[in-house]
N, CA, C and O of each residue as an XYZ file, in Angstrom:
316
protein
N       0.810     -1.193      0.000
C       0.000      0.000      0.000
C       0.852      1.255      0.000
O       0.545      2.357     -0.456
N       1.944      0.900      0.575
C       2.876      2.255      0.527
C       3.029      2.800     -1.172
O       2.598      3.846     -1.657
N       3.598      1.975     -1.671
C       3.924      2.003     -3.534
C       3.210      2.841     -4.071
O       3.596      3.641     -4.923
N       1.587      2.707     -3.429
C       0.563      3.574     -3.967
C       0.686      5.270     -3.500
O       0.835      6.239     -4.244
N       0.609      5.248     -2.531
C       1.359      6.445     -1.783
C       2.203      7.267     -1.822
O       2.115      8.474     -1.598
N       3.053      6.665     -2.105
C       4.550      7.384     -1.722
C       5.090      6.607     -2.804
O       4.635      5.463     -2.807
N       6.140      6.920     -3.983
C       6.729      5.987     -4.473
C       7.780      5.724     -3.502
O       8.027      6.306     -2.447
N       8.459      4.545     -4.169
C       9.584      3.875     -3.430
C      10.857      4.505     -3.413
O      11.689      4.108     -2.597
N      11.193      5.651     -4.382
C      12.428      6.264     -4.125
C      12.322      7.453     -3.855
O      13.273      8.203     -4.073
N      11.230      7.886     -3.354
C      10.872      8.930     -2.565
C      10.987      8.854     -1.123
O      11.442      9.661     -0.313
N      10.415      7.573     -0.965
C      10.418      7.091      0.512
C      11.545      6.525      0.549
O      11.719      6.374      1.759
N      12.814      5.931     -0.194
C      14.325      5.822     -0.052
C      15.013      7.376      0.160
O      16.003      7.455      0.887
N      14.593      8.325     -0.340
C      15.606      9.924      0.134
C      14.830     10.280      1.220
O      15.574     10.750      2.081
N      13.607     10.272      1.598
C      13.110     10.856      3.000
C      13.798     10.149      3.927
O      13.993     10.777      4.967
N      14.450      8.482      3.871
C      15.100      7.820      4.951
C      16.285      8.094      5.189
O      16.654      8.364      6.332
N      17.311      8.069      3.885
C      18.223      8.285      3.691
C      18.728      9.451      4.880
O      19.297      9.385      5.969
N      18.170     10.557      4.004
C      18.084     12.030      4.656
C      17.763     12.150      5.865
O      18.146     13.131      6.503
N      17.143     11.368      6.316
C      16.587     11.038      8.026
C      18.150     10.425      8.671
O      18.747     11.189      9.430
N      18.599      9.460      8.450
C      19.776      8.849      8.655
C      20.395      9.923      8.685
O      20.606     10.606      9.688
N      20.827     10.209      7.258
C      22.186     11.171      7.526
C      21.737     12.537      8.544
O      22.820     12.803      9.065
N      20.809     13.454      9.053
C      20.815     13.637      9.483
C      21.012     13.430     10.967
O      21.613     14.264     11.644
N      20.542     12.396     11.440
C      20.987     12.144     12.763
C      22.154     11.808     13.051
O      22.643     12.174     14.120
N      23.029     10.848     11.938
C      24.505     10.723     11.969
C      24.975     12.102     12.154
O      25.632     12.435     13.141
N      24.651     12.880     11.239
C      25.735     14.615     10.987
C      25.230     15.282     13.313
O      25.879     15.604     14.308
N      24.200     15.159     13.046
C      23.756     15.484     14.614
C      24.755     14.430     15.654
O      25.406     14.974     16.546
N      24.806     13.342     15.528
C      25.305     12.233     16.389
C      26.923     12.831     16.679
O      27.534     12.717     17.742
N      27.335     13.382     15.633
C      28.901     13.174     15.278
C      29.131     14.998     15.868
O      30.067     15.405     16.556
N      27.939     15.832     15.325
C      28.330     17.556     15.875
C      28.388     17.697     17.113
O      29.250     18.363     17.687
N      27.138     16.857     17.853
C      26.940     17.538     19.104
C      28.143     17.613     19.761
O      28.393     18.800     19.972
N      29.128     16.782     20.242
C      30.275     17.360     21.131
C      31.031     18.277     20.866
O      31.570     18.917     21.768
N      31.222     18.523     19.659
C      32.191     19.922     18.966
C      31.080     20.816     19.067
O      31.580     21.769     19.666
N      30.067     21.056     18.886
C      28.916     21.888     19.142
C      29.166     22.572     20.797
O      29.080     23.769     21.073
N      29.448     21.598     21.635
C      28.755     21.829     23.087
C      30.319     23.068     23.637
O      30.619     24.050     24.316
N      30.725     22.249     22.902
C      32.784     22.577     23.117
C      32.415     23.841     22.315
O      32.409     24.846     23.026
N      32.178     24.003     21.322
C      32.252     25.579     20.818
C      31.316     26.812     21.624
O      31.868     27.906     21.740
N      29.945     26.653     22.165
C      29.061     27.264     22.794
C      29.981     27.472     24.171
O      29.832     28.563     24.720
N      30.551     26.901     24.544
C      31.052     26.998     26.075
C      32.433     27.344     25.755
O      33.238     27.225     26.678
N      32.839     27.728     24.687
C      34.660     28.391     24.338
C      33.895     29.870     23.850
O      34.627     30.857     23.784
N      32.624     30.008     23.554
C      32.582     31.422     23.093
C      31.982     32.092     24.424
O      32.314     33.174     24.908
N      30.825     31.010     24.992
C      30.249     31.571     26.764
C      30.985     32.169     27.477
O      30.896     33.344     27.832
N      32.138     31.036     27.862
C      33.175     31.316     29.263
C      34.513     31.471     29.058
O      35.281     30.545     28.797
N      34.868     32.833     29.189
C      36.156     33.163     28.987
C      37.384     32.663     29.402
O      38.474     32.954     28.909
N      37.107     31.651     30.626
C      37.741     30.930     31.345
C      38.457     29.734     30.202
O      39.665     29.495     30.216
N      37.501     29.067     29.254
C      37.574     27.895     28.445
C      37.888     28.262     27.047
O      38.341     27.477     26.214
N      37.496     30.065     26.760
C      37.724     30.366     26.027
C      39.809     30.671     25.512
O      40.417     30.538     24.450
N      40.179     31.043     26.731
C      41.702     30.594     26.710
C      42.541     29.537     26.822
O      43.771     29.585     26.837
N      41.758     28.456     26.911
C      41.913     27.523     27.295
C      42.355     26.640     25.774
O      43.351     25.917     25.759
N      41.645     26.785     24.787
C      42.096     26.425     23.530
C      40.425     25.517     23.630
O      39.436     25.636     24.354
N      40.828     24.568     22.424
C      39.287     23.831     22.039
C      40.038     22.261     22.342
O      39.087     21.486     22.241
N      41.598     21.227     22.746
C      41.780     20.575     23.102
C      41.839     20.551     25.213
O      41.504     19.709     26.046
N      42.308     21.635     25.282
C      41.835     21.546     26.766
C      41.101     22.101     27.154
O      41.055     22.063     28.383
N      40.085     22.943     26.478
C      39.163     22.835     27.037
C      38.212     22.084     27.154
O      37.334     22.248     28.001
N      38.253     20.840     26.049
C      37.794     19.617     26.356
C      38.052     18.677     27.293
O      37.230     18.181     28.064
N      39.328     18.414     27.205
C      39.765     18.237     28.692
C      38.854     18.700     29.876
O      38.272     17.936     30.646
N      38.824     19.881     29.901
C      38.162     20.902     31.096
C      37.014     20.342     31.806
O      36.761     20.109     32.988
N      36.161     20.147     30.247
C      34.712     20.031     30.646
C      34.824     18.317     31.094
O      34.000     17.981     31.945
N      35.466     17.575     30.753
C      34.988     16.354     30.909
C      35.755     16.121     32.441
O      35.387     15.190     33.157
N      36.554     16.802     32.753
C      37.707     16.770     34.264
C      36.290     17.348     34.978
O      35.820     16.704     35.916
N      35.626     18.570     34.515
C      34.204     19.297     35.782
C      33.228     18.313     35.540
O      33.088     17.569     36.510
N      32.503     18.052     34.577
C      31.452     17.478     34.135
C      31.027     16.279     33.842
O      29.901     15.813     34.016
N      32.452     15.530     33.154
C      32.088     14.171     32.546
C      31.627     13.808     31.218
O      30.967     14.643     30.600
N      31.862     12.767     30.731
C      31.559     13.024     29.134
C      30.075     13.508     29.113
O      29.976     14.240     28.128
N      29.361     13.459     29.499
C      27.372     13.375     29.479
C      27.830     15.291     28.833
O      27.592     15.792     27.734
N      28.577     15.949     30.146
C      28.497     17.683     29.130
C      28.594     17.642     27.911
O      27.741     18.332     27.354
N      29.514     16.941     27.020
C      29.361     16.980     25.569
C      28.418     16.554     24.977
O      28.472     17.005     23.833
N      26.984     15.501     25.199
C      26.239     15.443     24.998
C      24.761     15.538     25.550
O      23.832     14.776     25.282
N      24.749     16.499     26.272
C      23.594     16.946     26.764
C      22.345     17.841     26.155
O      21.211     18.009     26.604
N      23.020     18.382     24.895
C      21.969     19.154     23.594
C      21.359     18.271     22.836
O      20.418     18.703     22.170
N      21.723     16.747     22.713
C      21.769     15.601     21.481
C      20.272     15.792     20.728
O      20.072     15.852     19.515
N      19.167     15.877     21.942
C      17.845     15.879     21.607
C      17.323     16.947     21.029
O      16.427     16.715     20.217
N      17.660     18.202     21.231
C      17.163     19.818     20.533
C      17.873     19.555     19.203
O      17.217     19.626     18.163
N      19.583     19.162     19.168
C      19.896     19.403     18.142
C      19.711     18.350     17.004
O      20.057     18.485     15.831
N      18.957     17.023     17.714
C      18.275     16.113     16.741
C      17.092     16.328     16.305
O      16.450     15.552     15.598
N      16.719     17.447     16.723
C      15.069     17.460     16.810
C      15.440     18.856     15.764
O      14.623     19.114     14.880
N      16.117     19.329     15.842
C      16.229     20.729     14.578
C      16.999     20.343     13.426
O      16.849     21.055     12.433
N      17.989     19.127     13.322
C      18.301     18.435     11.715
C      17.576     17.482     11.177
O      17.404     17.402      9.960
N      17.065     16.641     12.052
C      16.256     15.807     10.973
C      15.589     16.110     10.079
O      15.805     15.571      8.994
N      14.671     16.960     10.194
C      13.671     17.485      9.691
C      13.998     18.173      8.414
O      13.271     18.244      7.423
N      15.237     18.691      8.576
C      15.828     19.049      6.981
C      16.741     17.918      6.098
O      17.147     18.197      4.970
């Protein structure tokens, strides 16, 4: 019933595109979280973008680098 609907390589790029979006999201969010908090806090901002990774995961733990995963999956998929 789908065939009728939707052709089949229509509904192959809406998946596709679904995939790669969440991969490109899966793979940004920690360089994402690391850039928002090097431009926030001036502290991390001298710090460089290798220790200040360091930084956050020595205060926080890996979970700080992925704590956006859901907003910023929820704003690429969709394109």
């Amino acid at each position: 019933w789908v065939k009728t609907i939707i052709p089949m390589h229509y509904l192959a790029f809406i998946v596709s595109a679904a995939i790669s979006g969440l991969g490109a999201s899966l793979m940004l969010c920690p360089m994402e979280a690391l850039r928002i908090r090097l431009v926030a806090e001036p502290e991390y901002a001298r710090l460089g973008w290798v220790q200040g990774g360091y930084q956050m995961v020595k205060r926080e733990g890996y979970s700080s680098f992925t704590k956006s995963i859901l907003p910023m999956i929820y704003k690429q998929v969709p394109y």
